[in-house]
ZAMAR-335153 format. One record per residue (C-alpha): residue number from 1; residue in three letters; chain; x, y, z. Coordinates in nm, 3 decimals, m for minus. Example, Ala and Ser with C-alpha at 12.3 -4.5 7.8 and 13.67 -1.06 7.14 Angstrom:
REM residues 2
<pt num="1" residuo="ALA" cadena="A" east="1.230" north="m0.450" up="0.780"/>
<pt num="2" residuo="SER" cadena="A" east="1.367" north="m0.106" up="0.714"/>
//
This chain:
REM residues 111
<pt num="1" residuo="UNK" cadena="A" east="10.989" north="9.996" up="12.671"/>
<pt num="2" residuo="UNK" cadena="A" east="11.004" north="9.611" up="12.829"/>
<pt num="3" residuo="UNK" cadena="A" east="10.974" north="9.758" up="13.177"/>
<pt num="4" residuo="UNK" cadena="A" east="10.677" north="9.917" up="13.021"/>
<pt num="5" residuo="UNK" cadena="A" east="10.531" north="9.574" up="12.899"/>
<pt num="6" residuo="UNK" cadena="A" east="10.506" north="9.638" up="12.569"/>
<pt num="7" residuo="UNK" cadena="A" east="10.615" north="9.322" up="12.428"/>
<pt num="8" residuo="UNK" cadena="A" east="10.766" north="9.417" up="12.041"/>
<pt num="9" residuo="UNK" cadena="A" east="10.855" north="9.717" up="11.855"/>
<pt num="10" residuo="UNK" cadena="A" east="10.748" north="9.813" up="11.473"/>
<pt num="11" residuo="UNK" cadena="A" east="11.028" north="9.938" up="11.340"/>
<pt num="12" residuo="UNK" cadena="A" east="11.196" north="10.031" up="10.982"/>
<pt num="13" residuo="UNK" cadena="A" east="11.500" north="10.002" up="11.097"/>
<pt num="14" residuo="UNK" cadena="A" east="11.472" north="10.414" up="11.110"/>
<pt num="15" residuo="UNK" cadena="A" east="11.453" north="10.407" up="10.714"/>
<pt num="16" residuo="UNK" cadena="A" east="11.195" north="10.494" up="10.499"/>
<pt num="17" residuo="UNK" cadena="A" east="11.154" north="10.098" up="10.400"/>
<pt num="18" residuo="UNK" cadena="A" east="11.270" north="9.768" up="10.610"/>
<pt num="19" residuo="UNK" cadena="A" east="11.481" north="9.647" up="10.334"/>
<pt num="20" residuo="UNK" cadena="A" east="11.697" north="9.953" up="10.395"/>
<pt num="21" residuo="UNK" cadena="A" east="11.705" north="9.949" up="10.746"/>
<pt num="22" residuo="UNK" cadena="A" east="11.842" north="9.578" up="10.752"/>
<pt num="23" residuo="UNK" cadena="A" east="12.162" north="9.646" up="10.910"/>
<pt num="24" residuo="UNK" cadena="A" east="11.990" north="9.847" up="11.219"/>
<pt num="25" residuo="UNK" cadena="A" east="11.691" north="9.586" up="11.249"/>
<pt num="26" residuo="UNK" cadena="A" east="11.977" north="9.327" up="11.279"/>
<pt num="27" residuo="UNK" cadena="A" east="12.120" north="9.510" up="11.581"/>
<pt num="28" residuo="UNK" cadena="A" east="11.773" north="9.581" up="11.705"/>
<pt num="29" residuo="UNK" cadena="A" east="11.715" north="9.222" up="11.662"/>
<pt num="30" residuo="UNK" cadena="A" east="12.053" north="9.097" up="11.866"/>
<pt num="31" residuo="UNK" cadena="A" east="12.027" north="9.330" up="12.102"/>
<pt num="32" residuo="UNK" cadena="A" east="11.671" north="9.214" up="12.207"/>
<pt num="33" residuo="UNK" cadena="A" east="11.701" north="8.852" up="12.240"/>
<pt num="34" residuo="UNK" cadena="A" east="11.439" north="8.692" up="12.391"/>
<pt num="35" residuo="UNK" cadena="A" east="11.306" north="9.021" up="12.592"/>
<pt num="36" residuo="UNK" cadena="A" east="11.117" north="9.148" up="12.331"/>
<pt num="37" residuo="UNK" cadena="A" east="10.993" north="9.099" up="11.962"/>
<pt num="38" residuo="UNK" cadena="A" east="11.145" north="9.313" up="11.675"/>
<pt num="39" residuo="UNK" cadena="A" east="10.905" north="9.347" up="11.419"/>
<pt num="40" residuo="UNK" cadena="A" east="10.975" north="9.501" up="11.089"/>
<pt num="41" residuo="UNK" cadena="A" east="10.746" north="9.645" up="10.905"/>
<pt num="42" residuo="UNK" cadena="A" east="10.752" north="9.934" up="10.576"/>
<pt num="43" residuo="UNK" cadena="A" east="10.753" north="9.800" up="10.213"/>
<pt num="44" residuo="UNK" cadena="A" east="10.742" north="9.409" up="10.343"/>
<pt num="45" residuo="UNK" cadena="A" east="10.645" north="9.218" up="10.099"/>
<pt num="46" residuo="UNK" cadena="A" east="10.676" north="8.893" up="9.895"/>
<pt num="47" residuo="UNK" cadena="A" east="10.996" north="9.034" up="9.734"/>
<pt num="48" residuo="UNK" cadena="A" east="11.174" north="9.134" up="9.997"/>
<pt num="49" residuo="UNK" cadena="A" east="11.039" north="8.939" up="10.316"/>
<pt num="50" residuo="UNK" cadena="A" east="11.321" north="8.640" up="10.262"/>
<pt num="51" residuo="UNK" cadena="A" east="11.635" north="8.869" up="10.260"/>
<pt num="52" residuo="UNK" cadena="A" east="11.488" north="9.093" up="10.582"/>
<pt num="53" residuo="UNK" cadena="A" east="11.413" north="8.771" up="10.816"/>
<pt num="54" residuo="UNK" cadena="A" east="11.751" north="8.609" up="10.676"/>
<pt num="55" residuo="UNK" cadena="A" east="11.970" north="8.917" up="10.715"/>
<pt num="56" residuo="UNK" cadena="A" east="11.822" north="9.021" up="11.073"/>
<pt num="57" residuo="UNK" cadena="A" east="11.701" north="8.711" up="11.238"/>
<pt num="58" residuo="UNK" cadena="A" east="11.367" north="8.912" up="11.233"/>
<pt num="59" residuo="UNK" cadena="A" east="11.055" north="8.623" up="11.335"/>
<pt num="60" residuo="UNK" cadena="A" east="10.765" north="8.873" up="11.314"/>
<pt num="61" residuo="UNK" cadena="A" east="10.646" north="9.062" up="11.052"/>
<pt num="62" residuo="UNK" cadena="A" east="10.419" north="9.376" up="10.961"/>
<pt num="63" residuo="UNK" cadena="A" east="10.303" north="9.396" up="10.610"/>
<pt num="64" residuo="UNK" cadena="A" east="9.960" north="9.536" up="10.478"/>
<pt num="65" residuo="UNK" cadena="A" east="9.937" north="9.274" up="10.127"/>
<pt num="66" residuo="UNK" cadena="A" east="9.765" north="9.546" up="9.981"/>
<pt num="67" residuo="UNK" cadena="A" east="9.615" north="9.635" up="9.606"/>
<pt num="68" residuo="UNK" cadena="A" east="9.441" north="9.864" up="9.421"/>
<pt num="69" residuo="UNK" cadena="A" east="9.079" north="9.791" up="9.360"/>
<pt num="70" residuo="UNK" cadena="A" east="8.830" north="10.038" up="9.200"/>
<pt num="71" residuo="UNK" cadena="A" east="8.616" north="10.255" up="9.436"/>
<pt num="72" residuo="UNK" cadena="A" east="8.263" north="10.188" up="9.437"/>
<pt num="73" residuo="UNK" cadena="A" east="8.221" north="10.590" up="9.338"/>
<pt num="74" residuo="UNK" cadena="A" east="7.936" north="10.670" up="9.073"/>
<pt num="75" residuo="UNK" cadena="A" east="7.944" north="11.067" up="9.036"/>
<pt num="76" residuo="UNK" cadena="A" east="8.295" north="11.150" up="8.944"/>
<pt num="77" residuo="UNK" cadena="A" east="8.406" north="11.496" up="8.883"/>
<pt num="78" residuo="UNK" cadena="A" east="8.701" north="11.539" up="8.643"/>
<pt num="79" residuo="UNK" cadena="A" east="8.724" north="11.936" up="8.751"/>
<pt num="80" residuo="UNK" cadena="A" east="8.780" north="11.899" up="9.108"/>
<pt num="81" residuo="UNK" cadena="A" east="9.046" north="11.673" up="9.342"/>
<pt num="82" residuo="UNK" cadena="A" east="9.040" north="11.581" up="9.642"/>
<pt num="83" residuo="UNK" cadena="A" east="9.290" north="11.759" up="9.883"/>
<pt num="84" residuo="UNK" cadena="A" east="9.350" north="12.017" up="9.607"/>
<pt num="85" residuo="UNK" cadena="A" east="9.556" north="12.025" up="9.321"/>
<pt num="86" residuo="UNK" cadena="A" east="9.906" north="11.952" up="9.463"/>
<pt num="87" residuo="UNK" cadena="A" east="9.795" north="11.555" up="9.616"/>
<pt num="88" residuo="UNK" cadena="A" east="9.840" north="11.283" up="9.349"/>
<pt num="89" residuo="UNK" cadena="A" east="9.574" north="11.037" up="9.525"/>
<pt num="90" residuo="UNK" cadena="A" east="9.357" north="10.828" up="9.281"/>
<pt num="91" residuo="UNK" cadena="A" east="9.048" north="10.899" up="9.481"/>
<pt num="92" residuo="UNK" cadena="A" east="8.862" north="10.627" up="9.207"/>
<pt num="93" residuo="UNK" cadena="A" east="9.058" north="10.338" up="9.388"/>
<pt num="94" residuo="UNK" cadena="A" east="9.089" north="10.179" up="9.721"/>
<pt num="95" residuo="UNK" cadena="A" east="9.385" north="10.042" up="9.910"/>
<pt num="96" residuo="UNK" cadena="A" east="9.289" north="9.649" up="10.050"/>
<pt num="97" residuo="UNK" cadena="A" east="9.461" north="9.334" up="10.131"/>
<pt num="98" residuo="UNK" cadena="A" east="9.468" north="9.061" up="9.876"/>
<pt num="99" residuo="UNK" cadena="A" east="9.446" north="8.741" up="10.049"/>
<pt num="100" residuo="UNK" cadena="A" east="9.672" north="8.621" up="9.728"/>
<pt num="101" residuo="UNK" cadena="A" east="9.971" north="8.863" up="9.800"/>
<pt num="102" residuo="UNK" cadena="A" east="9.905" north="8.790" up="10.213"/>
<pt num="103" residuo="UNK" cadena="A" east="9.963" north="8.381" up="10.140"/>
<pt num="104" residuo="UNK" cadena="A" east="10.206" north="8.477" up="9.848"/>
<pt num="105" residuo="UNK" cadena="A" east="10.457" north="8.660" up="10.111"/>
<pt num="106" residuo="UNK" cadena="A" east="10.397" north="8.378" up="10.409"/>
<pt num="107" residuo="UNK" cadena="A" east="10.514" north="8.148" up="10.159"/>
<pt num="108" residuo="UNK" cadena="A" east="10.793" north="8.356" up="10.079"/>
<pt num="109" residuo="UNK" cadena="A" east="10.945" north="8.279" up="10.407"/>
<pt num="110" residuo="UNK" cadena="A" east="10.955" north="7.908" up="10.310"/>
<pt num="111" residuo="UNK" cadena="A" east="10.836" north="7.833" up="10.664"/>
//
């Protein structure tokens, strides 16, 4: 991948979530050095952003900050979903970054 040029590497730590893929994303992270960037990303957040970039020596970060707001949708159907009957989607809400929870999690890192 560096011979490549591709310069860092979003990664879980092969888990569904960062925080449980600490112990790999440390490794990841040694291993690298200075030859490429480690960056994890899943589930990052204000909560959990300390322990990750303490426990793995992680510098970069991917997290999307995001919350709920309610969709801009006027007509809504009560008898019909979206992608059928077996997705649990609120299709009356949208997924966006909060500038709050973006600053909240920077500050997080203390840095």
């Amino acid at each position: 991948i560096i011979d490549l040029g591709c310069s860092r590497i979003l990664t879980s730590g092969q888990q569904p979530k960062a925080d449980m893929g600490i112990d790999l994303l440390k490794t990841l992270v040694d291993i690298a050095g200075e030859r490429i960037i480690i960056m994890p990303g899943s589930g990052v957040n204000e909560h959990n952003i300390s322990e990750i970039a303490t426990s793995t020596g992680a510098k970069e970060f991917h997290f999307s900050a995001r919350e709920p707001i309610e969709s801009g949708m006027i007509y809504r159907n009560p008898n019909l979903k979206m992608g059928g009957t077996s997705v649990v989607i609120n299709e009356f809400e949208e997924q966006v970054t909060s500038s709050e929870k973006v600053r909240s999690t920077i500050e997080a890192l203390g840095n």
